[in-house]
C-alpha positions in Angstrom: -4.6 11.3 39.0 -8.1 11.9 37.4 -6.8 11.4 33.6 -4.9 7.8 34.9 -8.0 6.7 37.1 -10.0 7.5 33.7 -7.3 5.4 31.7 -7.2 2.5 33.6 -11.5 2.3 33.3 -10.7 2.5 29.5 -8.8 -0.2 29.7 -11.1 -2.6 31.3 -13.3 -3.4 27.8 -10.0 -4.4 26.5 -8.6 -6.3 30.1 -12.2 -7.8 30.2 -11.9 -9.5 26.6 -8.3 -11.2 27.1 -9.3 -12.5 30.9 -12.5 -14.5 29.4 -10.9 -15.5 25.9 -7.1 -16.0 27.1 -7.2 -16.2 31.2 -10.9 -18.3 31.5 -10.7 -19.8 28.4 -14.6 -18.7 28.0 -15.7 -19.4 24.3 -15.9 -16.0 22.4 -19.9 -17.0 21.9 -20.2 -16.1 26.1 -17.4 -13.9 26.7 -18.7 -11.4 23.7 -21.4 -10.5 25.2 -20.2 -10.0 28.7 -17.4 -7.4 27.2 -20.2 -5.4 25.4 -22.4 -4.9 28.4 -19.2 -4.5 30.6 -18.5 -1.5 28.1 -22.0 -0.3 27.9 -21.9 0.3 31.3 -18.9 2.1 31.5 -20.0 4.3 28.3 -23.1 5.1 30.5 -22.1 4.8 33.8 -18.5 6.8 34.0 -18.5 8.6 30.4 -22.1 9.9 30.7 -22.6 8.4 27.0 -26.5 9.4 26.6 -28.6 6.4 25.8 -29.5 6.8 22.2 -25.8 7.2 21.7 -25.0 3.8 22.6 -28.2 2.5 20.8 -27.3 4.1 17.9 -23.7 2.2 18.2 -25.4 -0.8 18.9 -27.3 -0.5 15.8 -24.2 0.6 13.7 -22.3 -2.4 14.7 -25.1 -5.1 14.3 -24.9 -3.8 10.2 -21.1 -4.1 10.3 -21.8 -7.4 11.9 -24.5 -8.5 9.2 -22.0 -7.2 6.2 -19.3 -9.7 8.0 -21.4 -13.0 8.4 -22.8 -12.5 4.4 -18.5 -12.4 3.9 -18.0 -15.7 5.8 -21.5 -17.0 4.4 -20.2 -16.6 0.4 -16.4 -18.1 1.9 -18.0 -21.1 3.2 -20.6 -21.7 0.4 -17.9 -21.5 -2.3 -16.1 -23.7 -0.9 -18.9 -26.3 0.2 -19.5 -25.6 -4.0 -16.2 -26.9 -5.1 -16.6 -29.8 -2.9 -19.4 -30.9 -4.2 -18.2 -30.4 -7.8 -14.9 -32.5 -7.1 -13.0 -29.5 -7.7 -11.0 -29.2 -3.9 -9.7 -33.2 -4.5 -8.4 -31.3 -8.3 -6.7 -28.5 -6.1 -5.4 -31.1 -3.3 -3.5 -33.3 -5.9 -2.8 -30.2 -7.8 -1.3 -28.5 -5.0 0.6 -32.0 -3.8 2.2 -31.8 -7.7 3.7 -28.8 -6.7 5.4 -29.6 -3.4 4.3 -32.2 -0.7 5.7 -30.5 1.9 3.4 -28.8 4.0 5.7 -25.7 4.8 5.7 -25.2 0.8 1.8 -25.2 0.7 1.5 -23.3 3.9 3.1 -20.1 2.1 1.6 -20.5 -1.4 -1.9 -20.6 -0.3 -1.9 -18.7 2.6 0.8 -16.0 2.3 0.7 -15.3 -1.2 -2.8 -16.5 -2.7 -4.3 -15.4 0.8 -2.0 -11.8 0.4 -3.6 -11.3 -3.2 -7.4 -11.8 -2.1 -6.4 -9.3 0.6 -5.4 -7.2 -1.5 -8.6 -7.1 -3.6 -10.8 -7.3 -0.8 -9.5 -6.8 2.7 -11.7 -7.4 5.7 -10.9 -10.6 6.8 -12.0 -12.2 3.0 -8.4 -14.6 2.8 -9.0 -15.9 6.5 -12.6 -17.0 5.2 -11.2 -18.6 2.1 -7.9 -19.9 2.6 -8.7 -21.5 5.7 -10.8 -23.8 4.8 -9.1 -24.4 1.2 -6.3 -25.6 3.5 -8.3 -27.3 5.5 -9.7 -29.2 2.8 -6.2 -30.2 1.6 -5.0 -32.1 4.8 -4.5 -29.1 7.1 -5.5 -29.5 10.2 -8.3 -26.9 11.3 -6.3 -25.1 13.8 -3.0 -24.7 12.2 -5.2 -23.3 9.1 -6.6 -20.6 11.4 -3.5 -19.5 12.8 -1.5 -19.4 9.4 -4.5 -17.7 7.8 -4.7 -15.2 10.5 -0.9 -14.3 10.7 -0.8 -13.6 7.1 -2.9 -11.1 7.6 -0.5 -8.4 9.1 1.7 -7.3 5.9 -1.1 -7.0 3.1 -3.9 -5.5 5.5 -2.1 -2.0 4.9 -2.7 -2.1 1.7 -6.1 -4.0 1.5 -9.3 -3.4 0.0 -7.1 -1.5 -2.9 -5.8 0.6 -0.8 -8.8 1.2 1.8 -6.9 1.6 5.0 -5.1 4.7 4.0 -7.3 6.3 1.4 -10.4 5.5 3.5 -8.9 5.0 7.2 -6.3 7.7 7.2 -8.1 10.3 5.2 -11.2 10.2 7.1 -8.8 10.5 10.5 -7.2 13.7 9.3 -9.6 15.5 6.3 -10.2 19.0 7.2 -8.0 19.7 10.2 -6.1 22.8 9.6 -2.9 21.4 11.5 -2.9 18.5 9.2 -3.4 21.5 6.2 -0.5 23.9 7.3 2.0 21.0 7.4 1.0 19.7 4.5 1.5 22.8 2.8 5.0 23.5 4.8 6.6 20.2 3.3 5.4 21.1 0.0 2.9 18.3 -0.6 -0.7 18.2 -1.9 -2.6 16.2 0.6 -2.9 13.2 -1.8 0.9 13.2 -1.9 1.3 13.5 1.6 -1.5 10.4 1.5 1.3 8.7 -0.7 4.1 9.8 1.7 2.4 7.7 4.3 2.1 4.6 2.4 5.6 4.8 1.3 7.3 4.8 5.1 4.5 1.8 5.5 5.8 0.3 2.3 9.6 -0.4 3.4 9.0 -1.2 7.4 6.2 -3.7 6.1 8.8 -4.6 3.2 11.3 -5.5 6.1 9.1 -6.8 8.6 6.6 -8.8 6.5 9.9 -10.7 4.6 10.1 -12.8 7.8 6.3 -13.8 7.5 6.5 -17.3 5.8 9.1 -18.2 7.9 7.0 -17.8 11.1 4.2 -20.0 9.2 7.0 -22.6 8.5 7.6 -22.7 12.0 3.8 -22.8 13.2 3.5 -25.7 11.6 6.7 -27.8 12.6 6.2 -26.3 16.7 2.6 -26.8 17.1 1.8 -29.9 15.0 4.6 -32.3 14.7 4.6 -35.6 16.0 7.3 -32.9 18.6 8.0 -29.5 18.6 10.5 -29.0 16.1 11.9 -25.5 15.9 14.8 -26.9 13.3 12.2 -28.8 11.2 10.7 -24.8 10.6 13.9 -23.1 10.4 15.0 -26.1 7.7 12.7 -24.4 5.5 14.6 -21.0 5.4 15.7 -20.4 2.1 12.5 -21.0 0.3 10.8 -18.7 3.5 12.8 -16.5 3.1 13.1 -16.1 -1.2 9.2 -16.2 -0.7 9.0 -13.6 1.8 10.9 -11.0 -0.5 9.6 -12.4 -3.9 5.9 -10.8 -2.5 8.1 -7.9 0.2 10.0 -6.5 -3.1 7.7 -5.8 -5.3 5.3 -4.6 -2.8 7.4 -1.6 -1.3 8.5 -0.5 -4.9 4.3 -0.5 -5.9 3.9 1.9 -2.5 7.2 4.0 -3.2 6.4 4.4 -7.2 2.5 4.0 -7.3 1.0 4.6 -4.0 -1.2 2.5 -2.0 -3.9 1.1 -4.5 -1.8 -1.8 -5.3 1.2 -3.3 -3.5 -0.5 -6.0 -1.7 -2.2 -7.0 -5.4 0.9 -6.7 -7.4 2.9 -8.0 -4.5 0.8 -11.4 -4.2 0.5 -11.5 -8.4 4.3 -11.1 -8.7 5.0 -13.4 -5.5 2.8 -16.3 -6.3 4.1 -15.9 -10.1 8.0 -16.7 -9.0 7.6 -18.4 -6.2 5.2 -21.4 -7.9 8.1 -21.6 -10.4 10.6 -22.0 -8.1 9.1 -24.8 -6.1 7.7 -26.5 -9.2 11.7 -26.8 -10.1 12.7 -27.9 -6.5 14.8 -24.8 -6.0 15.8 -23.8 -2.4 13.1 -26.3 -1.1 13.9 -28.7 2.1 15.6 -31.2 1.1 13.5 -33.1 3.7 9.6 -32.8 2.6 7.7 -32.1 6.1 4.1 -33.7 6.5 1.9 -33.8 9.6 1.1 -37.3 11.1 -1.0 -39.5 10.2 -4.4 -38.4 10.9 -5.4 -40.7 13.7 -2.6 -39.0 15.8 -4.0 -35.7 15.6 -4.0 -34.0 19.2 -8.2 -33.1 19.7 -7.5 -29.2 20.1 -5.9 -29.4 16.5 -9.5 -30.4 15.0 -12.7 -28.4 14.0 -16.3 -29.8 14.7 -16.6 -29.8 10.6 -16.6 -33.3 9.3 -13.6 -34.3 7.4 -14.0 -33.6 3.5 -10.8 -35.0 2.1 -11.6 -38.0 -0.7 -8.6 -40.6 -1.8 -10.8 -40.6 -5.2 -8.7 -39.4 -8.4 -9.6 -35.8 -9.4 -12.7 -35.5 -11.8 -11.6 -32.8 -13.7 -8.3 -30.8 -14.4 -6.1 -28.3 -12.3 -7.0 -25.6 -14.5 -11.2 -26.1 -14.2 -10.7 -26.6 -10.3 -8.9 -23.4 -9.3 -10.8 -21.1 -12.2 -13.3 -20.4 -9.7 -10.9 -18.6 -6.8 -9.4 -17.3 -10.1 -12.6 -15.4 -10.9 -12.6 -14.7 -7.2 -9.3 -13.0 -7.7 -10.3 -11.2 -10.7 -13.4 -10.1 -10.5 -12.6 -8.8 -6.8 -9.9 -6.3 -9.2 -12.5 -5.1 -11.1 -15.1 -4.1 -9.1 -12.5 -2.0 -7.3 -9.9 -0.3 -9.8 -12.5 -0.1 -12.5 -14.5 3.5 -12.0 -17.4 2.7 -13.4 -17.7 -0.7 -12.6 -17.0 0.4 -8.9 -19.3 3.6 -9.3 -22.5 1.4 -10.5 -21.6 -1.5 -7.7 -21.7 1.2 -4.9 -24.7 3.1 -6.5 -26.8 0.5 -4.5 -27.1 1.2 -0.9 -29.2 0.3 2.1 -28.6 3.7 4.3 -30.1 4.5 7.7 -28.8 8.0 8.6 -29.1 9.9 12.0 -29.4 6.7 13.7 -31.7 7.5 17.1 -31.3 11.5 16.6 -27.5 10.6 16.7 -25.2 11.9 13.9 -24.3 8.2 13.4 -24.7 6.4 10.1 -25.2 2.9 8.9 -24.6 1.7 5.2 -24.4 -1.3 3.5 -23.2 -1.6 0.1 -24.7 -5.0 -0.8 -23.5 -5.5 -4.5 -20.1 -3.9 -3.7 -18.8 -6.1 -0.9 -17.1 -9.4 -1.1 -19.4 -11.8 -0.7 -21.8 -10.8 -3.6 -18.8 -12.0 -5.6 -18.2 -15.2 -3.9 -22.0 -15.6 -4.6 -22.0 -14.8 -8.4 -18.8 -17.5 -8.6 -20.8 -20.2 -6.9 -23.5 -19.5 -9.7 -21.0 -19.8 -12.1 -19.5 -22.7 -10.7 -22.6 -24.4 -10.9 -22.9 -24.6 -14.5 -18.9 -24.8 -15.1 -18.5 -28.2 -13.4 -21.7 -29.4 -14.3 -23.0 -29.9 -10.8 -27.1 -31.5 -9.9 -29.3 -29.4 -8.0 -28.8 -31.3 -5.1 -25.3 -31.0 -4.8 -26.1 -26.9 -4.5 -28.7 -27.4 -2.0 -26.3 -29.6 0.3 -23.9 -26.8 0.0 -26.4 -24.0 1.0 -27.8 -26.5 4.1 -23.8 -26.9 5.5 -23.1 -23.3 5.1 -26.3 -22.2 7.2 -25.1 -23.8 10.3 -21.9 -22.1 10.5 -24.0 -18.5 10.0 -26.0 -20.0 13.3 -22.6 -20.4 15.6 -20.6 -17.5 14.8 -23.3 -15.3 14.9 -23.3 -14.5 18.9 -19.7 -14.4 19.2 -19.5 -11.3 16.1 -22.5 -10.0 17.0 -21.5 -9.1 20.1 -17.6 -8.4 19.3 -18.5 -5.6 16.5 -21.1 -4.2 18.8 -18.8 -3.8 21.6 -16.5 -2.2 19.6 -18.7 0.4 18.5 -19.4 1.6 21.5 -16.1 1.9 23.2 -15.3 4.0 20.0 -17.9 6.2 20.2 -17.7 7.1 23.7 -16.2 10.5 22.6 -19.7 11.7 22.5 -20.7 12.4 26.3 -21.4 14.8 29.0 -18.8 15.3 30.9 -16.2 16.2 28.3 -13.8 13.2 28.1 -12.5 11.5 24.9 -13.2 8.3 23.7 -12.2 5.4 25.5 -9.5 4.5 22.7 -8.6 8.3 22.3 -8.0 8.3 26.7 -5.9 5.0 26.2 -3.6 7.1 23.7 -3.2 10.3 25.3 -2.2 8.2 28.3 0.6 6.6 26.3 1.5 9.5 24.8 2.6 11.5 28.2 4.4 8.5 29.7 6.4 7.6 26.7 7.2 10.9 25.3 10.4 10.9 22.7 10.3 7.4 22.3 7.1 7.1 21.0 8.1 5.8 17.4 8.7 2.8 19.0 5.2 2.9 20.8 3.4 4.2 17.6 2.7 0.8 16.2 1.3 -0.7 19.8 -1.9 2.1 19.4 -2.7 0.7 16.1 -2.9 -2.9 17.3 -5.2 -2.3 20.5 -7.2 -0.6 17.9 -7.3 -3.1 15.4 -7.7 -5.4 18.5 -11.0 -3.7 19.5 -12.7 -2.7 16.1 -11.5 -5.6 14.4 -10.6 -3.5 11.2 -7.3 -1.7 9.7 -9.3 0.9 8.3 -11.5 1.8 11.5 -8.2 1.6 13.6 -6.4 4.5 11.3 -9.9 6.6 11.4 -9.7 6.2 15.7 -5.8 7.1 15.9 -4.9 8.8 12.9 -5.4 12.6 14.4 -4.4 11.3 17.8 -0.6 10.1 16.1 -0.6 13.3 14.4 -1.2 15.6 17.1 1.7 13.6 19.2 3.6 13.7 16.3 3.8 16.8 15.8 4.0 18.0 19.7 7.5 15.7 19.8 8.6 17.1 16.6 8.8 13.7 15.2 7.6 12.7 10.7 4.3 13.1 11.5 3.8 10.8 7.7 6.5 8.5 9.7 4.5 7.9 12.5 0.7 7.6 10.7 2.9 5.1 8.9 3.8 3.1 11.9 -0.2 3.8 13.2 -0.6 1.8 9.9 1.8 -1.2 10.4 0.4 -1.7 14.3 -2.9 -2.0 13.0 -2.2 -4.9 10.6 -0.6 -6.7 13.1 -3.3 -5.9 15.6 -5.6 -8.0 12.7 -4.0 -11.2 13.4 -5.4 -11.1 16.8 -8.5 -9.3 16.6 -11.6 -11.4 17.8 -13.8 -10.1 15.0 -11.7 -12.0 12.5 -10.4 -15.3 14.4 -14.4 -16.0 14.8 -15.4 -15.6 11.4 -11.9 -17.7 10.3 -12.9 -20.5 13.7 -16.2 -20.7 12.1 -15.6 -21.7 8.7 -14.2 -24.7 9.9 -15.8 -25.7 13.1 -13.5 -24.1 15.8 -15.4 -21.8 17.6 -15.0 -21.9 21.8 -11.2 -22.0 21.2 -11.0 -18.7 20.8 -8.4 -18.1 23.6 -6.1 -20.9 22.3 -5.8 -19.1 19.2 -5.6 -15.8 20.6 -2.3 -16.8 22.9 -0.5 -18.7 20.2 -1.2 -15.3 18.2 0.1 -12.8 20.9 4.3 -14.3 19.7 3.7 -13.1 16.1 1.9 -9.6 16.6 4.4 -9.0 19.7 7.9 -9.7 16.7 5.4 -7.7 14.4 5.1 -4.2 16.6 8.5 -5.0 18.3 10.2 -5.1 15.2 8.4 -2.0 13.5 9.2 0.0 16.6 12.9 -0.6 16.6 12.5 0.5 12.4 10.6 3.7 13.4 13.3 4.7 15.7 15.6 4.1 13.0 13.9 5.9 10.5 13.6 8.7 13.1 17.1 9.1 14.0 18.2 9.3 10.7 15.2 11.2 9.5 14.4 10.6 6.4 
């Protein structure tokens, strides 16, 4: 009775977010807030959290929140950059060359070029850059957000080069002995059994994600047609579905055969490779090209409060000069993280506060490491590539500041809220964390069946702390422990701990603010959110049913 009456207060930071966002309708800038200091109190109140404790976490999360607005800063200032330059009117008619069908462009950009930036960067970096890209092609701003965000559930295991399980999944289980002794009794090294993770994540991603670019085709035909067309999206199958696999394919044989550096990198290389070639030939394309209406028909909720940047004017410069800067993006993102000492001198520089309040709590930024330093150097080199006046660079700085100004409550407050419910574990009267009392919760009422309920505790914690990563670091010893209590694969079930989280990240407030922001959407929060729940619900629903698969025939 105690351990449900503590559950059900552990719940209420979570219950608090989706009745402002998704029951109110409260913008995220005004419901933030409210859900931190609702969890503050709890964390002091009921958990007997001491004070400098959740100072400390306060403090920790405003640095992850700082590291986040300099990401959406660099996304939006690139992109103001190749306005200005007229390279975004090159990449318009270029994409438009390719296939004027918007279900075509949808998955190019977002699922494959978006997948490949995840893959080199991770945290939320392709919502910040493909949304507006798209927007600036004729999108409108909300269907941008919610294609960028879904797109972020398949490569997000595998970000960052790897991140979520070498970083995440390590730090959640280094060091225990239970996690050593069966290790050693299925006759791994740890880094294999690392690899033995990714692999399981690999093929139910493989499966799942290959359905991906069909939901964005039908996004786009269900929420902004002239009427909700569910055949207009389905129309689109073939090509969906050949791009689904061309990125799915490639992506669970680089888990099973090289481990989980690079799938979502070789995945969107090789993807984006064969599926640009077949669309430039009209293979397995709609025979029916779909478009949006016409602008002045646009329903207001599908428009952002960023003016409307799309020219008629011929392009002032070729394909090949417009897209070299995300190119460089792409590239230069790869180096910094698979070249050691490339990676070794970029993370040399740190800004560090350790023992944060007397707490053992740490905050570190890695300022030349992290996205947006690249994004930054681009823009520079942009500058002198197309040739652009002074003025055009101040312009772009003065539109991106703005957006900083707007989004900067909303995250704020998100990150910071999250860092406190997670470090709840630290208190007087014993109890876990709040996430870690959710869990064991689950745990007891599900029991043998919890394969199927694995992936559903990685998406409330990518919900909450709005990363992949800091999800597998909360659950990872939890999963193991139930794991190996139901005598289920514990590496099966860390795997499916994996796969919930990246579909918690479409939905995670952290990153639809910073992706509403770039292109003027913030207060819609909630809208965004509910049209969301659909995808990550076929997401976990569908990676539970594989777990239990995978479990009955354990393998």
């Amino acid at each position: 009775m105690v351990l449900s009456l503590y559950s059900f207060i552990a719940l209420i930071p979570i219950l608090t977010v989706f009745l402002l966002l998704v029951g109110v309708r409260m913008p995220a800038g005004r419901a933030m807030p409210i859900a931190y200091l609702v969890t503050a109190t709890i964390a002091l109140l009921v958990w007997q959290v001491p004070f400098n404790w959740v100072a400390a976490s306060t403090v920790q999360g405003l640095w992850i929140a700082v590291e986040i607005l300099y990401i959406v800063f660099g996304a939006v200032l690139l992109l103001n950059t190749l306005q200005a330059s007229g390279a975004i009117q090159a990449i318009r008619q270029s994409l438009l060359s390719i296939s004027g069908d918007r279900r075509v462009q949808v998955i190019i950009i977002a699922w494959l070029f978006g997948s490949f930036i995840e893959g080199a960067s991770g945290f939320g970096t392709p919502a910040v850059i493909c949304v507006p890209l798209l927007v600036a092609i004729g999108f409108p701003a909300m269907a941008a957000v919610l294609v960028a965000l879904i797109i972020q559930s398949t490569p997000s295991t595998f970000g960052a080069v790897g991140t979520p399980i070498l970083i995440g999944i390590d730090a959640g289980l280094s060091g225990v002995t239970a996690v050593q002794t069966q290790v050693l009794a299925l006759g791994l090294t740890y880094p294999e059994y690392l690899r033995l993770i990714g692999q399981y994540a690999g093929v139910v991603n493989g499966i799942v994600g290959s359905f991906i670019p069909l939901i964005l085709s039908l996004v786009l035909t269900v929420f902004f047609g002239d009427r909700p067309s569910i055949r207009a999206g389905l129309s689109a199958w073939k090509f969906a579905l050949f791009a689904g696999i061309a990125f799915t394919i490639p992506y669970a044989l680089t888990a099973i055969a090289l481990g989980p550096e690079f799938p979502t990198i070789v995945g969107g290389l090789v993807g984006l490779a064969l599926v640009v070639f077949v669309a430039k030939r009209g293979w397995l394309v709609p025979q029916q090209p779909w478009d949006f209406p016409p602008r002045e028909r646009w329903d207001v909720s599908w428009l952002g409060n960023s003016p409307a940047t799309l020219s008629t004017n011929p392009a002032t410069m070729g394909a090949v000069k417009a897209w070299l800067p995300y190119g460089l993006v792409g590239v230069l993102l790869v180096i910094s993280r698979v070249v050691p000492p490339v990676t070794a001198a970029l993370r040399s520089v740190q800004i560090r506060w350790s023992n944060i309040f007397n707490t053992s709590l740490t905050a570190t930024l890695q300022p030349l490491y992290i996205p947006p330093t690249i994004l930054l150097l681009v823009v520079g080199i942009t500058y002198f590539l197309h040739r652009m006046k002074p003025a055009d660079l101040r312009q772009a700085i003065g539109d991106a500041l703005p957006v900083i100004r707007k989004v900067t409550l909303a995250l704020g407050a998100a990150v910071l809220m999250a860092r406190v419910f997670i470090n709840s574990g630290t208190n007087t009267t014993g109890l876990d964390s709040m996430p870690l009392m959710l869990a064991d919760t689950m745990a007891a009422i599900v029991g043998q069946g919890w394969a199927f309920f694995a992936p559903v505790v990685g998406l409330i914690g990518a919900f909450v702390a709005g990363s992949v990563t800091i999800s597998n670091m909360m659950f990872s010893l939890f999963q193991f422990g139930v794991a190996d209590q139901l005598d289920l694969s514990t590496a099966l079930i860390l795997a499916l701990q994996c796969v919930g989280a990246s579909a918690g990240n479409m939905i995670c407030v952290s990153n639809i603010v910073a992706a509403a922001a770039t292109v003027g959407l913030l207060g819609r929060e909630g809208i965004i959110i509910r049209r969301l729940l659909l995808p990550a619900g076929y997401y976990i629903g569908l990676a539970g049913i594989l777990g239990i698969l995978l479990q009955l025939l354990r393998v």
